[in-house]
C-alpha positions in Angstrom: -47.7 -20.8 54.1 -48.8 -24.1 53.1 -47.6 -25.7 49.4 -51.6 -25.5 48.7 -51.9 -21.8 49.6 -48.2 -21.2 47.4 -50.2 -23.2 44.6 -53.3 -21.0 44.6 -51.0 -17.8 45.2 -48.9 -18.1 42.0 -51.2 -19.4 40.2 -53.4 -16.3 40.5 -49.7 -14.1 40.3 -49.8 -16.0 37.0 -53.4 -14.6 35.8 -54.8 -18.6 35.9 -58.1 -20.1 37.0 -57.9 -23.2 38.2 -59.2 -24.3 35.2 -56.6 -23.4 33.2 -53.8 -24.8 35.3 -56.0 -27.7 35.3 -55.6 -28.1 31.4 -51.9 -26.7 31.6 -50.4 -29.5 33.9 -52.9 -32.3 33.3 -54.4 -32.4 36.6 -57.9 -32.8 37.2 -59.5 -29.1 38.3 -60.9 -30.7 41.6 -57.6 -32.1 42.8 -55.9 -28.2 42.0 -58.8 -27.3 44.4 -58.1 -30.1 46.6 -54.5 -29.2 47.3 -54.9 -25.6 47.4 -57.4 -26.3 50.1 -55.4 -28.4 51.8 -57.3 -31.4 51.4 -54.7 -33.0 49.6 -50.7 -33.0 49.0 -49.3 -33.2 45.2 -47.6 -36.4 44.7 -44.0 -35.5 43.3 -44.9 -36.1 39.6 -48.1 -33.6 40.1 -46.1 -31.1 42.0 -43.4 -31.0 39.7 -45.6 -30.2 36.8 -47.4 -27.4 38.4 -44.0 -26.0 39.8 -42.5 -26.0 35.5 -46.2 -24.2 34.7 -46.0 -21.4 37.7 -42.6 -21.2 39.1 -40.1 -23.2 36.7 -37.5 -23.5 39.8 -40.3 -25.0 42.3 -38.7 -23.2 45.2 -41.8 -20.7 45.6 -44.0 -23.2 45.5 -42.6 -25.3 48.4 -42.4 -22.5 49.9 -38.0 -23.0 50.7 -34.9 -22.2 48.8 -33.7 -25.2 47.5 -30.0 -26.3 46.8 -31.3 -27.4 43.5 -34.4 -27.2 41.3 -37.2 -29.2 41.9 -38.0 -29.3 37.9 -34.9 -29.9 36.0 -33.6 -31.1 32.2 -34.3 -35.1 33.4 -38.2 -34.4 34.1 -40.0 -35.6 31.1 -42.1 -32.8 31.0 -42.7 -32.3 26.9 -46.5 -32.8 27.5 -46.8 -29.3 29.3 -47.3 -26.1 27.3 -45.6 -23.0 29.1 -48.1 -20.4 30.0 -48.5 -17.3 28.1 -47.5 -14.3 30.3 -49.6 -11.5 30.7 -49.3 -8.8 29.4 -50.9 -5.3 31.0 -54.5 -4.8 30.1 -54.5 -7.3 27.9 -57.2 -10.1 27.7 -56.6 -13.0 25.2 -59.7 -15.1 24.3 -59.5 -19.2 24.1 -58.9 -18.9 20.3 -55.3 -16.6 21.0 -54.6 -18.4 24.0 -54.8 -22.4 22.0 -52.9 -19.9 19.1 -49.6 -18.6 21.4 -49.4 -21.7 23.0 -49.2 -24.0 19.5 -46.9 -20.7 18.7 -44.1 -21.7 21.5 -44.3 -25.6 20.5 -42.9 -24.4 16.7 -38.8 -23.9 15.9 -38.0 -21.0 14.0 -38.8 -22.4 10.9 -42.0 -23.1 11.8 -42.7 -19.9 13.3 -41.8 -18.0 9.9 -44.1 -20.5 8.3 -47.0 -20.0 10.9 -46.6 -15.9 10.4 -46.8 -15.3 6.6 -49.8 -17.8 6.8 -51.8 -15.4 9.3 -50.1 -13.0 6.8 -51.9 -14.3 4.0 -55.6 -15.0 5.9 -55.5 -10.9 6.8 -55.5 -10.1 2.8 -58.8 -12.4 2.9 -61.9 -10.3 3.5 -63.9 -13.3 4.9 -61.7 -13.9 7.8 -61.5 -10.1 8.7 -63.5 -8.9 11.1 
C-alpha cells in the first residue's frame, strides 16, 4: 500500500474525517485528500505530524518497520493536540471534542482545577439541560 492509502486507512481506524485531521495536524483538508489520493507525497515536516496524530511511531504509516521512529522527543511538535480515542458507541459533539482536547493540554493541577469548575456549573440550573 501506498503512504496515501496508509494515511486514509488509519485515519479512518482512528474515527477521523479528513476534516478533522486537517485541523489536528495543520494541514490544509485538500492536501490530506491530495496525498491520500496519490496526487501528492507529504513533505517530511507534513508527514511527521500526521504520523504523531495517527500512528505516534510513523512506521504504519510508511507502511515499513523502522529502526527508529519517524516522530521522536526532537520534533517540535507542541502545536498538535493528540486525538481523543474512541470510545465504543460513543459520539462526542464539537463542544466535548474542543473540551477533551483543551483537557490533555492541562497538568494535573490544572485538571483538578478544570473538574470542580464543571463541578460547580452542574449545581447551576441554567446550564443543565
Amino acid at each position: 500500500m501506498s503512504i496515501g492509502d496508509n494515511i486514509k486507512q488509519l485515519r479512518l481506524e482512528k474515527g477521523l474525517t479528513q476534516k478533522r485531521l486537517s485541523e489536528l495536524t495543520g494541514i490544509s483538508e485538500v492536501m490530506i485528500s491530495q496525498y491520500e489520493r496519490g496526487i501528492r507525497t507529504p513533505k517530511n515536516k507534513n508527514l511527521k505530524k500526521i504520523a504523531y496524530i495517527l500512528d505516534m511511531s510513523g512506521n504504519r504509516l510508511l507502511g515499513e518497520e523502522l529502526p527508529f521512529d519517524l516522530v521522536g522527543p526532537e520534533d517540535n511538535l507542541d502545536n498538535i493536540r493528540t486525538p481523543i480515542k474512541t470510545i465504543p458507541n460513543v459520539q462526542l459533539d464539537l463542544y466535548e471534542h474542543k473540551l477533551l482536547g483543551n483537557y490533555r493540554l492541562l497538568n494535573e493541577d490544572g485538571k483538578k482545577e478544570a473538574n470542580k469548575r464543571i463541578e460547580e456549573l452542574t449545581e447551576i440550573n441554567r446550564y443543565i439541560k
